[in-house]
C-alpha positions as CSV (number, residue, x, y, z in Angstrom):
1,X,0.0,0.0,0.0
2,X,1.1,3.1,-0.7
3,X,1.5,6.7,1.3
4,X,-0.1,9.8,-0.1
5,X,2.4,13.1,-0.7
6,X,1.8,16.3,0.6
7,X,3.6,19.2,-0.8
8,X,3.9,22.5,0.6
9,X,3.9,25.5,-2.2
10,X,2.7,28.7,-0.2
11,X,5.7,30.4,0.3
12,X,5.4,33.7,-2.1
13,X,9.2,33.1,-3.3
14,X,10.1,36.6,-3.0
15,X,13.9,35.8,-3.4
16,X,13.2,34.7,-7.1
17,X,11.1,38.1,-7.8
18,X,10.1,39.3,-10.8
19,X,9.8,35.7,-11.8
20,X,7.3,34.5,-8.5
21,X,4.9,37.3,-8.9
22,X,2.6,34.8,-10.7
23,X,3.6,31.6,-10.3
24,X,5.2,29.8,-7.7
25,X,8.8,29.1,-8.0
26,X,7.8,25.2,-8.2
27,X,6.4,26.4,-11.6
28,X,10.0,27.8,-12.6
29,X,11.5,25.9,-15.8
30,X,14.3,23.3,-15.3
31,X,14.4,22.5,-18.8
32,X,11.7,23.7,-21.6
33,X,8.0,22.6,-20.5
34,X,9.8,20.6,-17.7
35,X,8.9,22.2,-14.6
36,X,10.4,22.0,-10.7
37,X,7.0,20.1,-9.8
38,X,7.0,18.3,-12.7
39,X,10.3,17.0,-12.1
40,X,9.2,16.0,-8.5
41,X,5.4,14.3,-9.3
42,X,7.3,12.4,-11.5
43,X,9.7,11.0,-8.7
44,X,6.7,10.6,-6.6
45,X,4.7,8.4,-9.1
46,X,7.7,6.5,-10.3
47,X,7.7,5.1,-6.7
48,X,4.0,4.6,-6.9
49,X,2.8,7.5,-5.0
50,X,-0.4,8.7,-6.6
51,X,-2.1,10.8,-4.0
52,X,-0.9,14.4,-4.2
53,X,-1.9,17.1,-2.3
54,X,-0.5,20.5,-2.7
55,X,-0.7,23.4,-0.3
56,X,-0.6,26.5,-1.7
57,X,-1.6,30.4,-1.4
58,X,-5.1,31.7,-3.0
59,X,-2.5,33.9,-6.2
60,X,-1.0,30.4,-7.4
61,X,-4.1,28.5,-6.6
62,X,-5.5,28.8,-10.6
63,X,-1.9,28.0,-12.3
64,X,-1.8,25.4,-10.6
65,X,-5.3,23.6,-11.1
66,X,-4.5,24.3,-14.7
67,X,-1.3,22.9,-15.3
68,X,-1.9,19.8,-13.1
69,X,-6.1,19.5,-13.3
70,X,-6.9,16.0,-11.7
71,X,-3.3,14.8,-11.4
72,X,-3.0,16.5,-7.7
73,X,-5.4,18.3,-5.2
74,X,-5.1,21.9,-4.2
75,X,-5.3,22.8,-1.1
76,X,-5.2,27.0,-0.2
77,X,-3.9,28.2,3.2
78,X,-5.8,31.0,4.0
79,X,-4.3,34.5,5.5
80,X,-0.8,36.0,5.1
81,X,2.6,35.8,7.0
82,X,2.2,32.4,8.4
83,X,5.3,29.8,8.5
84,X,5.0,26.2,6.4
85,X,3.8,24.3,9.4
86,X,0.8,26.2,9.1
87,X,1.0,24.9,5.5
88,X,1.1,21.4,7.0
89,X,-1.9,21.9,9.0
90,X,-3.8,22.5,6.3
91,X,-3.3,19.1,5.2
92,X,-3.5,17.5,7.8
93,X,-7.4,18.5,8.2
94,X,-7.9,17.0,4.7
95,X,-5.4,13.7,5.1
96,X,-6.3,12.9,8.4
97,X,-3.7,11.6,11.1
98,X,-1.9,8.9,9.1
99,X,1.1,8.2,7.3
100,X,2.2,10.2,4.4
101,X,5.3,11.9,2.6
102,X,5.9,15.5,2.9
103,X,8.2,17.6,0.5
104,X,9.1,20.7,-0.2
105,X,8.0,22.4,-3.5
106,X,11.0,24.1,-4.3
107,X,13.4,20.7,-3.4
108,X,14.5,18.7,-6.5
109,X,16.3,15.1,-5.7
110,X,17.2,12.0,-7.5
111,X,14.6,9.3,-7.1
112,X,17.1,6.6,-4.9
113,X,16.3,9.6,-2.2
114,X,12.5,9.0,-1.8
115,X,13.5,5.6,-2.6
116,X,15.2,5.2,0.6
117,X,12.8,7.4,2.8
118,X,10.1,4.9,1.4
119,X,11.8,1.9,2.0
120,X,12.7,2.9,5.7
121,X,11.6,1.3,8.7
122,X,10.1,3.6,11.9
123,X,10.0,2.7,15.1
124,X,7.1,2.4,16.7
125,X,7.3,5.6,18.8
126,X,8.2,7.5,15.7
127,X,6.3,10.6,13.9
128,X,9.4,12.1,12.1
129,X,11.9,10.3,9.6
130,X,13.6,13.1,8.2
131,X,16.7,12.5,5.3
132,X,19.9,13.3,6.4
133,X,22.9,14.4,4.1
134,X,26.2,14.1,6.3
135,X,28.1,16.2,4.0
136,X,26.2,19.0,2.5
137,X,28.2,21.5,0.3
138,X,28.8,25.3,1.7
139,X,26.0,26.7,0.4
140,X,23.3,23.6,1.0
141,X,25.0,23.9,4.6
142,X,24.4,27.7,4.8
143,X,20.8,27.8,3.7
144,X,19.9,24.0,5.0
145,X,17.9,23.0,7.6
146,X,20.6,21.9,10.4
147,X,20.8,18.7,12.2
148,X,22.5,17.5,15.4
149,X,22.4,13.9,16.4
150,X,22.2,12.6,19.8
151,X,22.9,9.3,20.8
152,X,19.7,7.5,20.0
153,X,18.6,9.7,17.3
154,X,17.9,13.4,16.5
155,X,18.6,15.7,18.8
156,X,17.8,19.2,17.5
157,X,16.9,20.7,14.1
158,X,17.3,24.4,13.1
159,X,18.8,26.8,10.0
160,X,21.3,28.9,13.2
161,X,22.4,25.6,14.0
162,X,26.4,24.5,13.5
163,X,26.0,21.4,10.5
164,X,28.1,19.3,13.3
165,X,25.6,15.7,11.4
166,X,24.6,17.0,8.5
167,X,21.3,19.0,7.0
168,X,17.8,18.0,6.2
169,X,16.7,17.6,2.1
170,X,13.7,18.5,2.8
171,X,11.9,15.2,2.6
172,X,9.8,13.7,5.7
173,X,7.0,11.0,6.5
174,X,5.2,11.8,8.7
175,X,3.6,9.1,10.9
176,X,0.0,8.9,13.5
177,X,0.7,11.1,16.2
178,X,2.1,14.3,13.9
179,X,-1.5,16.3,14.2
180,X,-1.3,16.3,18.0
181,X,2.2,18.1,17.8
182,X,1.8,20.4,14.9
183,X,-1.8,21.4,16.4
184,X,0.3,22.2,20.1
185,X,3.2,23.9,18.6
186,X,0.8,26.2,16.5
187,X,-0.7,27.1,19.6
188,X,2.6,27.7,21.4
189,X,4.1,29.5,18.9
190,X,1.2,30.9,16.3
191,X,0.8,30.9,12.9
192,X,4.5,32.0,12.3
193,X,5.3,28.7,13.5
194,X,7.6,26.0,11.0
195,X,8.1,22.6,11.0
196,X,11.6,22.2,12.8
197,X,9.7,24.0,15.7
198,X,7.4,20.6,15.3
199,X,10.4,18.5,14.9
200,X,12.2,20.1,17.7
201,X,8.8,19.7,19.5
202,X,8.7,15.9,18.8
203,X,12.6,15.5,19.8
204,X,11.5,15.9,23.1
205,X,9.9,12.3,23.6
206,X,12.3,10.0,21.0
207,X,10.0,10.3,18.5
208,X,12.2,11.5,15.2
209,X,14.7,9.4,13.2
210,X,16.6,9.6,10.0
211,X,17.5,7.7,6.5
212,X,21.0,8.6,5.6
213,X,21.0,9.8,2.0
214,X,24.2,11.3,2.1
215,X,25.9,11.5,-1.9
216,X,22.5,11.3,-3.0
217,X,21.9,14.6,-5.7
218,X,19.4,16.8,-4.0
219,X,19.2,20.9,-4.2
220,X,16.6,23.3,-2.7
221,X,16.0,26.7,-4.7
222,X,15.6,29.9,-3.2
223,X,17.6,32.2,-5.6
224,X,18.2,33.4,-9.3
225,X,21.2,31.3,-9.0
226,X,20.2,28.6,-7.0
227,X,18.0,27.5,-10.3
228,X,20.7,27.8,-12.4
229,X,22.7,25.5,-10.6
230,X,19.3,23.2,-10.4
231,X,18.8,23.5,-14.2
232,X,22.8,21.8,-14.2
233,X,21.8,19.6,-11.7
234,X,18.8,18.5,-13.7
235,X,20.4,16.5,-16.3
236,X,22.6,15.0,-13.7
237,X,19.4,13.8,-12.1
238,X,17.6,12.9,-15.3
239,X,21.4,10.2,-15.6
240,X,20.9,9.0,-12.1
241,X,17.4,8.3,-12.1
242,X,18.1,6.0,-15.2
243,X,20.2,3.3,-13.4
244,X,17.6,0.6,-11.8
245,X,17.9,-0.7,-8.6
246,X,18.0,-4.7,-10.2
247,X,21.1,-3.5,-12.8
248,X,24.2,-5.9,-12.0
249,X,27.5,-4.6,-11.2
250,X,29.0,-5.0,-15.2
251,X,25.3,-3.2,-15.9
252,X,25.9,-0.7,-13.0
253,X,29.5,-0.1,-13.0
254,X,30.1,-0.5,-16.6
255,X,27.4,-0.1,-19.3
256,X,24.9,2.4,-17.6
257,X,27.8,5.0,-17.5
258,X,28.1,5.1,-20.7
259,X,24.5,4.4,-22.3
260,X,23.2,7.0,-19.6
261,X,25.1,9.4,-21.3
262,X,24.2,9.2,-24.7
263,X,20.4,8.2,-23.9
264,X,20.1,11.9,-21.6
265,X,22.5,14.0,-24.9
266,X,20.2,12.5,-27.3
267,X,17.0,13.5,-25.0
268,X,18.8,17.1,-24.2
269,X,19.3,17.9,-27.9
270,X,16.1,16.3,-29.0
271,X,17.4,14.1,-31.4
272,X,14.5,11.1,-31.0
273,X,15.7,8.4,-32.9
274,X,12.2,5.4,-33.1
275,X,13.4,2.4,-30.9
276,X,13.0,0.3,-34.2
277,X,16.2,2.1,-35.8
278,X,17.8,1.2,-32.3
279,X,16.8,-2.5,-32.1
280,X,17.9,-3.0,-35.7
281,X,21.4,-1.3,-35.4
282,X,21.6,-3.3,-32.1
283,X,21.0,-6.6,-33.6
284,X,23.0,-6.0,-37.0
285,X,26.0,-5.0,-33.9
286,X,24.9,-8.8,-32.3
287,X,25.4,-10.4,-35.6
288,X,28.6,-8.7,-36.3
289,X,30.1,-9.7,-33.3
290,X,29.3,-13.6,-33.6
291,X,30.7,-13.5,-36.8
292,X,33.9,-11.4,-35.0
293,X,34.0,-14.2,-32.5
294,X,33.4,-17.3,-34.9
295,X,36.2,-16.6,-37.1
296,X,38.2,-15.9,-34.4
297,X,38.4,-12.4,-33.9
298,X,38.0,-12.1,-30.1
299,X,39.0,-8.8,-29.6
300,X,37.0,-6.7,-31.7
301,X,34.1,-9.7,-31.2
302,X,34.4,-8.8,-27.5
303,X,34.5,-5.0,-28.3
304,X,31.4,-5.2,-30.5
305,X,29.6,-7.4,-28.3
306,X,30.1,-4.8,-25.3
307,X,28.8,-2.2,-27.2
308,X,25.7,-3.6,-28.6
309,X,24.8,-4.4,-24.6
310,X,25.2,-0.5,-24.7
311,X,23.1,0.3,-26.8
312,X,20.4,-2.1,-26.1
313,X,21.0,-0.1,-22.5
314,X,20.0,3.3,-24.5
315,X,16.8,2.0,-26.4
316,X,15.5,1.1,-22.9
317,X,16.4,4.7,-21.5
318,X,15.1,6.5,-24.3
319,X,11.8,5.3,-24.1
320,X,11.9,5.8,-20.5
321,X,12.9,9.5,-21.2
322,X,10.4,10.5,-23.8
């Protein structure tokens, strides 16, 4: 069975002005037509998650039921200057106290990420799992959301915090049990309130742990040039995501490196080539090669038989591409 997603998009972006005053910056282009929330319902239903809700504010409310019509559910957070836990608790009185995802609109990641957070195991006490990256670049570590470990877990979250563990991607599920304590640290703290305050808040009784996704490719966007660097990012992304879980280590180590890279330069400079061109060029290779190999050529048999494996490789990722 799977968890529904919750996405919080009602932050007004004003770091990214002219560019937010309509949209929000989850709507800003990676690569043409391709979206920042594109790019991350696509991770989201490539691991099965089909139930979307986003959370936004009443100006982005329209764009967004356009673009996306029955593929997600809008949800609007009524009222200005609030924090995103407020955000959360929006959803909350629509999803209910169970298990879902929450993500960050304006977080792109590579797709072994949520992999991992999915695949996790909470203990039962547990109403955080948060991902952890150990070793977070300057600038993720600057802007991140800090973490300090204790010894049986998470010990305190927070952006004027020292990255002494690591920083948070900006991926969660939250678990039964997270209602009670957003509802108590919104009254607490008010509307201003944001979710480490909630995490912080759950710290208290054991009840956060973490997946370690450090190395994983992850960025979060908050200026002109953040999105540049995600638009680079992007493509390195798009490579990752290709590689499956089941490949083999000569698939892994050897062929995917390669055929990852020609399969995401063909998609970049939109040079579709029909997978019937690729199957016949692959199996005129294959028949080359046993000929190579029958006569006695082993080398250049050898050679040729690695490379139509490659290229078999790119028909697959092509079609998984387009």
């Amino acid at each position: 069975m799977t968890i529904p997603a919750v996405i919080l998009a009602a932050g007004l972006g004003t770091r990214l002005r002219p560019y937010t005053e309509e949209r929000p910056k989850c709507m800003l282009e990676l690569e043409p037509g391709k979206t920042v929330l594109d790019l991350i319902l696509s991770q989201l239903e490539g691991e099965g998650v089909k139930e979307v809700y986003i959370v936004t504010n009443p100006r982005y409310k329209e764009v967004l039921e356009r673009r996306y019509g029955e593929k997600v559910k809008v949800l609007v957070v009524e009222g200005e200057g609030f924090g995103n836990l407020f955000s959360l608790a929006t959803a909350l009185k629509k999803i209910g106290d169970k298990p879902f995802l929450l993500l960050m609109s304006d977080h792109i990641f590579e797709r072994e990420l949520l992999r991992r957070l999915l695949r996790c195991k909470a203990g039962e006490n547990v109403i955080f799992t948060l991902c952890l990256d150990r070793f977070p670049s300057w600038e993720k570590a600057r802007e991140g959301l800090k973490v300090v470990l204790g010894e049986k877990g998470d010990e305190l979250v927070g952006k004027a915090l020292p990255p002494y563990h690591g920083i948070d991607t900006g991926l969660f599920i939250c678990y039964p049990g997270v209602k009670e304590v957003v509802e108590k640290v919104i009254r607490e703290k008010g509307p201003k309130a944001v979710i480490a305050d909630a995490v912080n808040e759950a710290v208290k009784t054991g009840r956060v742990d973490y997946v370690d996704v450090t190395g994983l490719l992850w960025m979060d966007i908050d200026t002109p040039e953040d999105l540049e660097e995600a638009r680079k990012m992007y493509w390195r992304i798009l490579r990752r995501d290709l590689i499956k879980p089941t490949d083999g280590p000569v698939s892994r180590y050897l062929n995917r490196p390669i055929s990852t890279r020609i399969s995401v330069f063909l998609y970049k400079k939109r040079l579709f080539i029909p997978p019937n061109v690729i199957t016949l060029l692959n199996f005129l290779l294959c028949m080359l090669s046993a000929v190579l190999l029958y006569i006695g050529l082993w080398i250049p048999g050898g050679i040729l038989t690695q490379v139509s494996s490659v290229i078999d490789g790119v028909d697959g990722e092509l079609a998984r591409l387009y």
